[in-house]
N, C-alpha and C positions, 0 to 999 in steps of 0.2 A: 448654451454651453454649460457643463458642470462645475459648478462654483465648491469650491475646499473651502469650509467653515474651519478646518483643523488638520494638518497633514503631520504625515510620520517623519521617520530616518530615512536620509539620503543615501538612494544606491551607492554612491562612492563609500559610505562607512559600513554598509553592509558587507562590501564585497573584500573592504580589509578584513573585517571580520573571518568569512570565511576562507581567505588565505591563510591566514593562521593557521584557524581549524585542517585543513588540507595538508597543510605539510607537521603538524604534530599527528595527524591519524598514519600519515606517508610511512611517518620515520615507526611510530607504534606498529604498524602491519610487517612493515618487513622485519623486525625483529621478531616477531611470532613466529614467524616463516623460517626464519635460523634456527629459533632455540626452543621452540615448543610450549611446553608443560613450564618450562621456567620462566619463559617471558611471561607469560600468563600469570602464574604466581607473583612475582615483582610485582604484576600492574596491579593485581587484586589486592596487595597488601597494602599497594601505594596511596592507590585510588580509591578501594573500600574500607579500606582497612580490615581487611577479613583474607586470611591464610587457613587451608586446611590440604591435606597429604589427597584426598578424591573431594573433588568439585560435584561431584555426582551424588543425589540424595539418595538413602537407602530408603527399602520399604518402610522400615521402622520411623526415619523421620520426617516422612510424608504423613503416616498415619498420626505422628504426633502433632503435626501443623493441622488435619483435619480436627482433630482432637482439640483443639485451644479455638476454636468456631462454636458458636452457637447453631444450635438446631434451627434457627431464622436466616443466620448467616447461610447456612449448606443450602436451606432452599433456594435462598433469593439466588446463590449461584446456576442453579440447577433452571430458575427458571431463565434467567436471560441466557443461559444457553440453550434451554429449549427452543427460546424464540431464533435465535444464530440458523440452530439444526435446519429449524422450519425452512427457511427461507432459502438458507444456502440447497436443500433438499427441492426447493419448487426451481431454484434456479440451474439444480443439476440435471432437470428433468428436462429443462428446455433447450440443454445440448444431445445430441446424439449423431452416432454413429450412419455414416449412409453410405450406399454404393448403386451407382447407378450405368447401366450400360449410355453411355454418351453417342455411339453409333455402332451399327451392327459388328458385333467382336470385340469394342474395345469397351472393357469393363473399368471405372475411376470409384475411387473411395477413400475416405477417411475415416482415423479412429482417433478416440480421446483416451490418450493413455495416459494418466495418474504421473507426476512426476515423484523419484521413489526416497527419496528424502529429505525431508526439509528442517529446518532448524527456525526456531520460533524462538524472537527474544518480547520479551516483557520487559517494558519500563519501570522502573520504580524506586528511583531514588529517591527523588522528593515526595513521589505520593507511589503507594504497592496500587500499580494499575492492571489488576486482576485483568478490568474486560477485555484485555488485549489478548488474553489466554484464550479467549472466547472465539474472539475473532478470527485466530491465525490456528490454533489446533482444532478449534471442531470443526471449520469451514475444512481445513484441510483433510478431515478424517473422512467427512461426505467427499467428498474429492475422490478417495481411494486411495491415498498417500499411505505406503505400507512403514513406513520408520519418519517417526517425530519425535525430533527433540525440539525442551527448551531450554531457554535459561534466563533468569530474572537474578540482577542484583541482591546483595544483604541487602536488608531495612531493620536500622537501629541494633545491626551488630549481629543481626542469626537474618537465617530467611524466611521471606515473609507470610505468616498464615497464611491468608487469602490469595496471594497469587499461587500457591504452592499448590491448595486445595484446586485454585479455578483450570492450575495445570494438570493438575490429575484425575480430575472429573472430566474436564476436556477428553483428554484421552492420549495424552503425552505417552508416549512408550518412553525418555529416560529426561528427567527433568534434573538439571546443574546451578546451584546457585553462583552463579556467575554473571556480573554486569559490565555494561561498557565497551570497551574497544576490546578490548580482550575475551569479550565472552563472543561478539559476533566476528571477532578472528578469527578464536578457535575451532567454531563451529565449521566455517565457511574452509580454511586453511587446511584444518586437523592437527593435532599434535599429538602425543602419545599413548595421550587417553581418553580423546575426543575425538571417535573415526567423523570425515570431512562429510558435511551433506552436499545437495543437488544445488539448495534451492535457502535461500534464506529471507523471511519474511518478518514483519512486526514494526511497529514504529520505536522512535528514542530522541536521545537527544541530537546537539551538533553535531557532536562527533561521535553517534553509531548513526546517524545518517549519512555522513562522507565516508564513513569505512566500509555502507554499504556501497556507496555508489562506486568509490575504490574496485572493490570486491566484484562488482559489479562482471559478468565475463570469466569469470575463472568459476564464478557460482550466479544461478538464476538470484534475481530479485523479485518481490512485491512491485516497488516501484521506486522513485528518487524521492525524498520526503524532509519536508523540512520543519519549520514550527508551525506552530496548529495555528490554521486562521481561521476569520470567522465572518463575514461578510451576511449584518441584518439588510434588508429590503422593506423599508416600511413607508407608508402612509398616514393621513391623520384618523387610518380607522380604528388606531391603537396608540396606545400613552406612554410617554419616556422613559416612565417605570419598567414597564414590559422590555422597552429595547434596550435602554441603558442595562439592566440585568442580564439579558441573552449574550451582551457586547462583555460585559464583564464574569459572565458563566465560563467564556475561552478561554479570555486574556490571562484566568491564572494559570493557566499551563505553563508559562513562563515569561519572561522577562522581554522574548523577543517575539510574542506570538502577536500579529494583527490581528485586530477587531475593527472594523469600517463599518460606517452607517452610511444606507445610500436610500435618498429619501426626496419625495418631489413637494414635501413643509418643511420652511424653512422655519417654524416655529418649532415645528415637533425635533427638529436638528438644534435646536438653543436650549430646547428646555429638557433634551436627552443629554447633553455636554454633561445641563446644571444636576442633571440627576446620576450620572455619573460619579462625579465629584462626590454627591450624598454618599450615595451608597458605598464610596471607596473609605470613607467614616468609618463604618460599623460591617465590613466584609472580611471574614477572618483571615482571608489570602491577600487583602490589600497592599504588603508590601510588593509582591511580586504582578499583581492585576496592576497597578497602578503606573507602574516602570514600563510593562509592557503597552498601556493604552498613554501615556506619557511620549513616549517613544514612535509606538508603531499604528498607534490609534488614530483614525482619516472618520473625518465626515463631510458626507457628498450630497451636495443637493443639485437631484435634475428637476427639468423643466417639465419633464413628463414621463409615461411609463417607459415608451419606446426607448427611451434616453437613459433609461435605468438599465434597460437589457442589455447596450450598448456597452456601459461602463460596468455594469458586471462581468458579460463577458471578456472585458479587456483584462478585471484584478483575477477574474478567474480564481477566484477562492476554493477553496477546502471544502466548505459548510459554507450552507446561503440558508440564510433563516428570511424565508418570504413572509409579510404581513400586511397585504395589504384589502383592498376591495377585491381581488380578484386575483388570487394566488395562482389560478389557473392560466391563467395570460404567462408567467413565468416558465411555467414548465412547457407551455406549448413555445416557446420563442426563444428562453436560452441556450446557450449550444455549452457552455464552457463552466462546469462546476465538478467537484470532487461529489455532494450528496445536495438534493434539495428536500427542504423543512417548511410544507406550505401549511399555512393557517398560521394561528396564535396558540392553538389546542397542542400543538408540537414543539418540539426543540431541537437544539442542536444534541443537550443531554442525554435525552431518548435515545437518539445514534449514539453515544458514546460508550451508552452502559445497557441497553435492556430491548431497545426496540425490537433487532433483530437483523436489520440490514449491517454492513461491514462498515465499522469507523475506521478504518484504514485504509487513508484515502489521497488524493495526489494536493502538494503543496506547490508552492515556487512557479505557479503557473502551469505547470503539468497537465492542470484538468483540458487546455486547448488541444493533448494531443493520448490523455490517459485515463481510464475510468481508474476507482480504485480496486482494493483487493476483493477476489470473490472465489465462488468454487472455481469458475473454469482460468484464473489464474494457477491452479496447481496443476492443469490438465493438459497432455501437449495436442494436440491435431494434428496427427502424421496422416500422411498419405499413400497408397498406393494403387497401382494397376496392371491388369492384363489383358493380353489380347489372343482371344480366343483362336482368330481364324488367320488362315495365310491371305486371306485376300487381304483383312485388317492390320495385318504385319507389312504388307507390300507398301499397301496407300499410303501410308504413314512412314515409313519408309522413303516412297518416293519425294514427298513435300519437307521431309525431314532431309533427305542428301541435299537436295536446292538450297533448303536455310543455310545447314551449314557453311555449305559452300562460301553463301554471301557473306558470310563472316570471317572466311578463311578458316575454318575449324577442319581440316582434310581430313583428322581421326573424330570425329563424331560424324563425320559422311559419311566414313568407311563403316561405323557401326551400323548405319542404317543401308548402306549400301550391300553387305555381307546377307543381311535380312531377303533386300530384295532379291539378290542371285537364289540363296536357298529356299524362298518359299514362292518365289517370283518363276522361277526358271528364266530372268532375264541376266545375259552378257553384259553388267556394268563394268566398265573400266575401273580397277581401285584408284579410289582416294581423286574419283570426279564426283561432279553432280550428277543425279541420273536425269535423261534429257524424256 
């Protein structure tokens, strides 16, 4: 049985937590929904402290955000979007479009239609989190997504170089600097000068994670998403240094994000605590790493590998950073993770920022029943068919009037029973089965 060296917060305080959160985003959505461009304004002023008459950048100061980057800066954008393109481009290749005749006459098929507007929010209060630009417009533009908006918070009072630049090399058709509850309101809602999109994607905080899931139905989502977790996998083929650092690479996302180590040494679980604690010394995000691994931070020691897959799959994490003898045992056995990070030569980072796969990814358990975001998230799969021949209209027809029937459906009998008299030449009684 898995023995806790160290556990987190109790769901009972998590869950006051976000009650809170749920009815301040409640009460915030429906006044957008009244009063537009104005509530929106309030909250910006309230909450960012930043008012201006259009939320929406001109070309003039987009070029002036590209402008205040370095020539190292633009590349290193250019290439972890390269790598985004790659990937989301191999993974758009391996959907397609098919039609297959299923039986003589009746022709079935599906198509991957581009969902046609999406709205892309960027994090970045506490840190301008660029690669989320990455993630959510260029996966979306391989997509076929014809209208993308963003919009990323002020950082330190104007908007922020680099998410500005990573939005518009992305490929953003109108990028707004606007954060928070009110930026993915307005997108999702519309107000006066923000037409409403389809589909609204990108990760945030508390509370532009409940205002998506709010929102949720009135506009597509990514997914339900909550604080970034981080879930190492190690054995003693690697040292506390290595994992305490990957544990503490998450946790400063914030204050409430998990990091769990699940491990079958229970030395390498004592002397990862104690190195832990070192590195929260001399780590420049320590106040907020420290709260969050304080708080939410678990370490689990099984008794063996099988027992690790076990209690992985149960926290179901975000990120699983595997390091052990045999990384591949993990990916053949676990069923339940947002992305997996096997070897010691990877990280969670790699995802975060440059590798190329999607860090937006399912939280709160999700991964049991959600992969995270990718191209064919923006793509919908409709369906249709036809039937060529009257025999194919009858047969179907006929096994179609019986179902109904069994159901008591008499006007969906009658649609297939109309069929059979016209292409049949059989006398069916309306609105029976045909016998």
């Amino acid at each position: 049985m898995a023995q806790y060296l160290k556990r987190g917060r109790d769901a009972a305080t998590i869950a006051d937590d976000d009650a809170r959160i749920r009815a301040t985003v409640e009460g915030i959505l429906a006044d957008i929904a009244k009063r537009g461009d104005t509530a929106v304004r309030e909250m910006s002023e309230k909450f960012d402290n930043w008012s201006r008459d259009d939320y929406r950048l001109t070309d003039a100061e987009i070029r002036a955000c590209l402008d205040q980057l370095t020539g190292r800066d633009l590349e290193d954008i250019k290439f972890a979007q390269a790598q985004v393109r790659n990937f989301a481009e191999h993974q758009k290749a391996a959907l397609r479009d098919i039609e297959v005749e299923t039986m003589p006459g009746v022709v079935l098929g599906h198509k991957n239609i581009p969902v046609q507007s999406v709205g892309c929010y960027v994090p970045g209060g506490k840190y301008p989190l660029l690669a989320s630009a990455h993630m959510s417009v260029v996966t979306a533009k391989v997509a076929g997504v014809p209208r993308i908006i963003t919009c990323a918070p002020p950082f330190q009072g104007k908007p922020a170089p680099a998410i500005v630049a990573a939005q518009h090399l992305a490929g953003a058709d109108v990028i707004y600097c606007l954060g928070g509850i009110q930026a993915v309101g307005a997108m999702a809602l519309g107000t006066e000068s923000i037409q409403p999109i389809d589909m609204l994607v990108g990760p945030g905080n508390a509370f532009v994670a409940e205002a998506k899931r709010q929102l949720y139905g009135r506009v597509g989502i990514d997914l339900f998403a909550g604080p970034t977790e981080t879930l190492v996998i190690a054995d003693e083929t690697v040292d506390a240094e290595l994992c305490a650092t990957d544990l503490l690479g998450q946790a400063e996302h914030g204050p409430t994000s998990p990091a769990i180590l699940l491990t079958t040494s229970e030395k390498l679980a004592r002397e990862t605590i104690r190195e832990v604690e070192r590195l929260l010394t001399i780590l420049p995000t320590a106040g907020i790493a420290r709260t969050a691994w304080e708080d939410c931070g678990e370490v689990i020691v099984c008794a063996d590998e099988e027992e690790m897959v076990r209690e992985a799959d149960r926290i179901a994490s975000e990120h699983v950073q595997v390091m052990t003898r045999d990384p591949e045992y993990f990916l053949a056995n676990m069923k339940n993770y947002g992305a997996l990070f096997l070897g010691p030569r990877t990280n969670v980072s790699y995802g975060d920022k440059v590798i190329g796969t999607n860090h937006t990814l399912p939280t709160k358990k999700a991964a049991r029943y959600t992969g995270g975001l990718w191209v064919g998230k923006f793509l919908k799969t409709v369906t249709y068919q036809r039937v060529l021949t009257d025999e194919a209209a009858v047969l179907m027809g006929e096994y179609c009037s019986r179902l109904c029937m069994l159901e008591g459906f008499a006007g969906h009998a009658e649609q297939a029973n109309i069929r059979v008299r016209r292409y049949g030449g059989r006398n069916v009684p309306y609105a029976t089965a045909v016998e």
